[in-house]
N, C-alpha and C positions, 0 to 999 in steps of 0.2 A: 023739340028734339035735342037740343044742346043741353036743357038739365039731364036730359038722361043717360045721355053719354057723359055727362061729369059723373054724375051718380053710377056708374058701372065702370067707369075708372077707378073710384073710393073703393066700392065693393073688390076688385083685382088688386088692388092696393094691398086693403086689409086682408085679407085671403092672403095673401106671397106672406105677411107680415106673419101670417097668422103659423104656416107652413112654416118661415124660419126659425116659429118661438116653440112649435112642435117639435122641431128637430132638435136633438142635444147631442154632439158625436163631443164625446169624453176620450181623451189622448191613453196613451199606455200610462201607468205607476202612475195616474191621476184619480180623482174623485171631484163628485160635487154634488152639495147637501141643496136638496129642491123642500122648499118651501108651500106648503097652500095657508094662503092666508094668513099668513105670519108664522105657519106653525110648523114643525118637521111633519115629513111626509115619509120620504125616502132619499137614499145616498145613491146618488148615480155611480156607477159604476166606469172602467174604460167599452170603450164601442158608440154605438148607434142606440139611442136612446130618444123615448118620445114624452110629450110631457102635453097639460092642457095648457094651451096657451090664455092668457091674460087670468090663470088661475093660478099655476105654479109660476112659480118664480125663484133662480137660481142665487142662493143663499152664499155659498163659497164655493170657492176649485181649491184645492188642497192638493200641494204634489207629494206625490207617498215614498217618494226616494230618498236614501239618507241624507241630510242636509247637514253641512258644514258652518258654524258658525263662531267666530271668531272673535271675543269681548279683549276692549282696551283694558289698562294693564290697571289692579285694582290695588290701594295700599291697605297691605295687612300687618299687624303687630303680631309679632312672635312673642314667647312666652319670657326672653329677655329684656322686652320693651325697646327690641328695633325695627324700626318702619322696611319692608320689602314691598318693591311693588310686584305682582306675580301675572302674566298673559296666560291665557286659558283659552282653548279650544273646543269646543264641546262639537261631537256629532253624536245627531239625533235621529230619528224616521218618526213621521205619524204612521200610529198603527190603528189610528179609528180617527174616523174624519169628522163623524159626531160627535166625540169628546171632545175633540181642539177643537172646532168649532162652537159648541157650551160650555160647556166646562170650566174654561179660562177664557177670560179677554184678550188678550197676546199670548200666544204661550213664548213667543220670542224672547219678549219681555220678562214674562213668568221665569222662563228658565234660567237667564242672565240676572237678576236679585238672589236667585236661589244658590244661585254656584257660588256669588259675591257674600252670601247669609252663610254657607257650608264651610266655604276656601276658609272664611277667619273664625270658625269654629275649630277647623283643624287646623289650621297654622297656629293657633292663640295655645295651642296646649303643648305647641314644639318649641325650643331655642331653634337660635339661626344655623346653627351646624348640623342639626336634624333636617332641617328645612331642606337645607340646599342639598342633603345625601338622601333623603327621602323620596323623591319625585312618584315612585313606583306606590309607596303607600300613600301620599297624597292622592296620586291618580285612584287607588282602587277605592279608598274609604268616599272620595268624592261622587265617584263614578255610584256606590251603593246609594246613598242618600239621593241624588236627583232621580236613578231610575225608579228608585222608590216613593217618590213626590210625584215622579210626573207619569206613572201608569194611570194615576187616576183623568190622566188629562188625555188618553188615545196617546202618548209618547213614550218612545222606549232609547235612551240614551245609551248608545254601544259604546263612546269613549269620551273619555275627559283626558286632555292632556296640556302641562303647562308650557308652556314655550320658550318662557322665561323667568328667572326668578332677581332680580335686582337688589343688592345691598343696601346700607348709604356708602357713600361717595367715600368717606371715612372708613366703613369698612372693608369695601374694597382696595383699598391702599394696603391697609394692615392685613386682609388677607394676601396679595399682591407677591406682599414684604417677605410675608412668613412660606408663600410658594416659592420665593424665590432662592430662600434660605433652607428650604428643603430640596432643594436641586442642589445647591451647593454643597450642601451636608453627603448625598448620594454621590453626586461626582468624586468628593473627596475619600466617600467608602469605596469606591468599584476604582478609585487610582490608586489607593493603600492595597486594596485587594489583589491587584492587576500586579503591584509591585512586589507583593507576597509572594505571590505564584509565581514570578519568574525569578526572586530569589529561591525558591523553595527548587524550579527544575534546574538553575543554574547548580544548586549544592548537588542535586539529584545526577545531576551531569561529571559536573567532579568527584563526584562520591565514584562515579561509574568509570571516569577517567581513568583514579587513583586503582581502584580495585583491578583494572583491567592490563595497568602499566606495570602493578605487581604481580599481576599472573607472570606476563609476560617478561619481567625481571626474575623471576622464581623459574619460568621454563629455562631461561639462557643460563641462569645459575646450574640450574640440572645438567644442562648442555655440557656446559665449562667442564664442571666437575666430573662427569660420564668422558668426555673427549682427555681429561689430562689422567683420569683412571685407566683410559685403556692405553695412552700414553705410556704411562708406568707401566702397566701389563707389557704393554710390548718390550720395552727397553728392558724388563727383568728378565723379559724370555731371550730377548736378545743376551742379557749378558748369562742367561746360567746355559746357553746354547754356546757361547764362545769358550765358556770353561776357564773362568780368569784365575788366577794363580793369587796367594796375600801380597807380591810384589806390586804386581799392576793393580790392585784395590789400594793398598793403602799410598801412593802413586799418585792414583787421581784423587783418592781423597785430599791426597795434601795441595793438589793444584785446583780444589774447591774454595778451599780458605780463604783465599785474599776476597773471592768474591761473600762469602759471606759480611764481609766489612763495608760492601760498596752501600754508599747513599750519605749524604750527609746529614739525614738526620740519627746515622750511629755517632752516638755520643760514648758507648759503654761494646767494646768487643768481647764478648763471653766466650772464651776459646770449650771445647766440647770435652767430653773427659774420655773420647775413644780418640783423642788424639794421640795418647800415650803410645795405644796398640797401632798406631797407623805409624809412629816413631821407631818403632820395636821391630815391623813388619821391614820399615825400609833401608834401617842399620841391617839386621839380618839378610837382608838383600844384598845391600853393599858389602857386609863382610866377606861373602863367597868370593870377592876379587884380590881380596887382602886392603892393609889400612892403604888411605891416600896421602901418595907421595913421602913413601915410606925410606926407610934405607940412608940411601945417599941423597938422598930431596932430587936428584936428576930424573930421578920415573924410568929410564933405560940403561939403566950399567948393568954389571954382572954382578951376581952376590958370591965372596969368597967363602972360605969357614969359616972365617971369623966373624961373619953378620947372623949365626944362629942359623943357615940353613945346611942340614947336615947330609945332603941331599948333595951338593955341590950344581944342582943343575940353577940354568940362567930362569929366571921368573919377569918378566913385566907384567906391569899396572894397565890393567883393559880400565879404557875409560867407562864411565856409569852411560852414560850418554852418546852416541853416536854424533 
C-alpha cells in the first residue's frame, strides 16, 4: 500500500505542475515569445493563456511600454579637433516582440553602439559652436538614423535627447571669459542707452519749459501792452473830455522834463524840439498878465504918465501861480 500512495502523490504532484506550466496569464503592455522545441511557435499575448506543458516553453517576457534609457556620457570630437563629452537619453518601445527577440542579441546594447556610431558621425562634421547651439538638429538627424536601424529589430525610437554637452575645462574658461564680457558689453549699451533717453526727455522737458515760459511771457507782454493802450485811451479821452487850453498843455509838458532826465544811466539829455512851442505856449500865457516885476520893481505902486500908461488907471501884477 505505501508505494502506491507514493506513486499517487508523484502523479498529483506532476498533474498541479502540469496545470501551472499550462496556465500562462500575460500582464497588460506585456508579451512573451513561447517556444516548442527550441523553435518559435507563437507570441503570447496579455490575458490567460494556455500552452502544452513540458512542450512549450517560455522563451522571453518583453514589456511593450516606452522604455527610458539613459547612456553615460560619451567623448566625441568636433570637426575642430575638441574632445566634448555628450549624455544621451534615448526612449524607445518594442513594437514586435519577435524581432527583439531574433533579430539582435541585446537590442539595449544594440541601440547604445549605435547612438555612440551616429552621435560622432554627426558631431565629427560640426565645430564646437555648432554643437553647443544645435541640440534641436543633433536630436532629430539622430533621432532618424536609429529609428531607422532599429525597425528592423521590432524598435521604434520616439526620442533622443542630449542632456548634456561638456567642453574642455579650457574651453570652458574662455567661453566663461567671453560671457562674461558680453554682459558687460550689454550692461554698458542699456546704461549709455538709459542715459540717452533721459538726456534726450530732459532737453524734451526744457524744450517744453522754454516754449511754455515764452507763451506765457508773450501773453503778459500782450496783457502790459493792451492794459497801458487802454491806459492812454482813457487818459486822451479824459483830457479831450476836460478841453485843455495850449497854457495848461504846454505847462505840464514843461513839468515832464525834469523827469525825462531821471536814471543815472542818462549820460546824454536830448531836449525835444517841441520844446520851443511849449516855450512859446507859456511866454504867451504869461504875457496876458504884463512883464514880471515891471515898472518900479515893487509889483504894487501906481503907474503915473510918465511910465507909458496913458490910461492913468492903477494895474498890478497877478501872480502866474497862486
Amino acid at each position: 500500500m505505501e508505494p502506491v500512495i507514493i506513486v499517487l502523490i508523484i502523479l498529483v504532484v506532476l498533474v498541479f505542475i502540469a496545470l501551472i506550466k499550462t496556465i500562462q496569464v500575460i500582464p497588460q503592455a506585456s508579451a512573451a515569445i513561447v517556444e516548442r522545441f527550441g523553435r518559435y511557435t507563437r507570441t503570447l499575448n496579455a490575458g490567460l493563456n494556455i500552452v502544452v506543458p513540458f512542450i512549450d516553453t517560455i522563451r522571453n517576457r518583453i514589456d511593450l511600454r516606452e522604455q527610458v534609457v539613459p547612456f553615460p556620457p560619451q567623448p566625441v570630437i568636433t570637426q575642430d579637433n575638441l574632445v566634448v563629452n555628450i549624455d544621451t537619453v534615448i526612449y524607445y518601445q518594442v513594437t514586435d516582440a519577435r524581432a527583439a527577440t531574433y533579430e539582435v542579441a541585446s537590442y539595449i546594447q544594440a541601440i547604445e553602439q549605435l547612438t555612440v556610431t551616429t552621435l560622432r558621425n554627426i558631431i565629427g562634421g560640426m565645430d564646437l559652436e555648432r554643437t553647443l547651439t544645435s541640440r534641436e538638429e543633433i536630436n532629430a538627424a539622430l533621432r532618424g538614423v536609429l529609428d531607422e536601424a532599429t525597425g528592423k529589430w521590432g524598435i521604434r525610437v520616439n526620442r533622443v535627447e542630449l542632456k548634456a554637452i561638456e567642453p574642455p575645462t579650457s574651453i570652458q574658461d574662455s567661453m566663461e571669459k567671453q560671457m562674461r564680457a558680453d554682459r558687460d558689453k550689454r550692461a554698458a549699451i542699456l546704461t549709455a542707452e538709459g542715459t540717452r533717453q533721459a538726456a534726450i526727455l530732459t532737453a524734451e522737458g526744457e524744450k517744453q519749459s522754454q516754449i511754455l515760459r515764452a507763451e506765457g511771457e508773450a501773453k503778459a507782454a500782450a496783457l502790459r501792452a493792451e492794459g497801458e493802450a487802454q491806459a492812454v485811451r482813457t487818459v486822451f479821452e479824459a483830457i479831450h473830455a476836460g478841453d485843455p487850453d495850449q497854457k495848461l498843455l504846454s505847462y505840464q509838458y514843461l513839468q515832464m522834463l525834469p523827469k525825462i532826465a531821471e536814471g543815472d544811466a542818462n549820460k546824454l539829455w536830448i531836449v525835444p524840439s517841441e520844446i520851443g512851442d511849449a516855450l512859446k505856449g507859456l511866454s504867451g500865457a504869461m504875457g496876458n498878465f504884463g512883464p514880471l516885476g515891471g515898472g518900479s520893481g515893487n509889483g504894487g505902486t501906481d503907474r503915473g504918465p510918465g511910465n507909458g500908461n496913458s490910461s492913468g488907471t492903477d494895474r498890478r501884477e497877478k501872480p502866474l501861480i497862486d
